[in-house]
N, C-alpha and C positions, 0 to 999 in steps of 0.2 A: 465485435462485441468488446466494451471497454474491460471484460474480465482480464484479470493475472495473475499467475500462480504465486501466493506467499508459502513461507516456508517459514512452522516455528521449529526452530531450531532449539531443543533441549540441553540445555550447558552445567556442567561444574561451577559452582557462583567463586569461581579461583581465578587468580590473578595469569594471564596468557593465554586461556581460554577464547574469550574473544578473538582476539589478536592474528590465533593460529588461525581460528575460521576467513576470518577477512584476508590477510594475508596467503592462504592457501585458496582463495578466489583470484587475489588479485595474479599470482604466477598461472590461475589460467584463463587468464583474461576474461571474466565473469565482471563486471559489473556491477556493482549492489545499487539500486538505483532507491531503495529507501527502506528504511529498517527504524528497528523500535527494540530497544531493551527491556526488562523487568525483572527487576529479584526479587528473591527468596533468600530464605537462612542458608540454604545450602546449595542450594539449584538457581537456574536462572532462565527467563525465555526469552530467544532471539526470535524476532520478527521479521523478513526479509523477503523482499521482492529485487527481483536481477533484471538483467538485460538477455540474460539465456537461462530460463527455468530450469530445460532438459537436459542443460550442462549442469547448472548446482544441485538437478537433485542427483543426478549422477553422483559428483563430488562429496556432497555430503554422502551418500550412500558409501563411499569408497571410504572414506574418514568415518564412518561406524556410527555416527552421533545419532542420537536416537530422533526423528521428526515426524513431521505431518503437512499435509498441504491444506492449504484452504483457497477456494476462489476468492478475490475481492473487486472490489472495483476500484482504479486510479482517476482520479478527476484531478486533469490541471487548473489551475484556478490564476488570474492576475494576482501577485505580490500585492495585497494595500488591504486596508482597515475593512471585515466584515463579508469577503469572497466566502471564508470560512460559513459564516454565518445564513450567506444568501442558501449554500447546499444542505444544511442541516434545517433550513426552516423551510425548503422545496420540497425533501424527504418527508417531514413532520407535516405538512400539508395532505401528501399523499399516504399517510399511516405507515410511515417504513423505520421501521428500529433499528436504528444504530449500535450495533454491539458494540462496538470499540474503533477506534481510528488511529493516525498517525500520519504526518505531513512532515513533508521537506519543502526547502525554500531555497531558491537561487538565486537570496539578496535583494541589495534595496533595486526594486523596477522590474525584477524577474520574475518569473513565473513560479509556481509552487504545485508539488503535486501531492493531493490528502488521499490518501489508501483507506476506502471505508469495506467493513463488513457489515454488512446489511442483511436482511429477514427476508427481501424479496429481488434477488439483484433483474431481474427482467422490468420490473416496476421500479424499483430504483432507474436504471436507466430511462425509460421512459419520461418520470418525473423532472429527472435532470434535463434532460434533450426538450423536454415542453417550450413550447414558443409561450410569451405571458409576460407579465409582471411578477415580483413578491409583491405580499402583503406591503412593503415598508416604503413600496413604488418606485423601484429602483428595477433596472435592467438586469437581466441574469444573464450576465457573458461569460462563460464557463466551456471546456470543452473534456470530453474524455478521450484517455490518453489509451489512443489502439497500439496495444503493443505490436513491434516492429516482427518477434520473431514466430514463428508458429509454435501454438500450443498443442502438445498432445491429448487426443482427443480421450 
């Protein structure tokens, strides 16, 4: 299953903040393989998905910060004009609401991976993996990205 565990990370909207989280990942070899900021007047929410869930929740647990998990889905997509586009108009075919997203990119010709929360992720996946066209008559060549490490169940 393309599921993976994110982690919103609750923060002080204060200058180091960030920093210490990331930095106290990287001394234990955690990964962040895609993350999404958002503030507020006083607070802030980190979004993040790793390469070892079972270590950052660990971590974060050890570093006290207040979180939450949410399943999502990661879909690697080709780097160029409208991949975005092809998965958000596959889902809205299939009636699947998009709560919120957020993507990385590995540059000009690389691959990109968009981190969706969806309303139905079993039909979400479904919809994405469909053999078909889009409406727009173009090819959907998309894959989702099996995380490498084991989730707890």
């Amino acid at each position: 299953m393309p599921q993976t565990t994110q982690f919103s990370v609750f923060t002080a909207n204060k200058p180091g903040v960030l920093a210490e989280i990331c930095r106290t990942m990287a001394r234990e070899k955690i990964n962040i393989t895609g993350m999404s900021m958002m503030d507020a007047a006083e607070s802030g929410v980190l979004r993040l998905i790793t390469d070892k869930p079972d270590s950052a929740r660990v971590l974060l647990q050890r570093m006290n910060i207040p979180m939450t998990e949410t399943e999502v889905l990661a879909v690697t997509l080709p780097n160029r004009v409208g991949a975005v586009a092809d998965v958000c108009e596959r889902l809205s075919n299939a009636h699947i609401h998009i709560a919120y997203m957020y993507a990385t990119t590995g540059g000009r010709g690389a691959s990109a991976t968009v981190v969706l929360k969806v309303s139905d992720m079993k039909k979400a996946v479904r919809a994405i993996e469909a053999p078909g066209r889009l409406s727009a008559g173009k090819d959907m060549k998309i894959k989702l990205r099996h995380p490498r490490v084991a989730r707890r169940r």
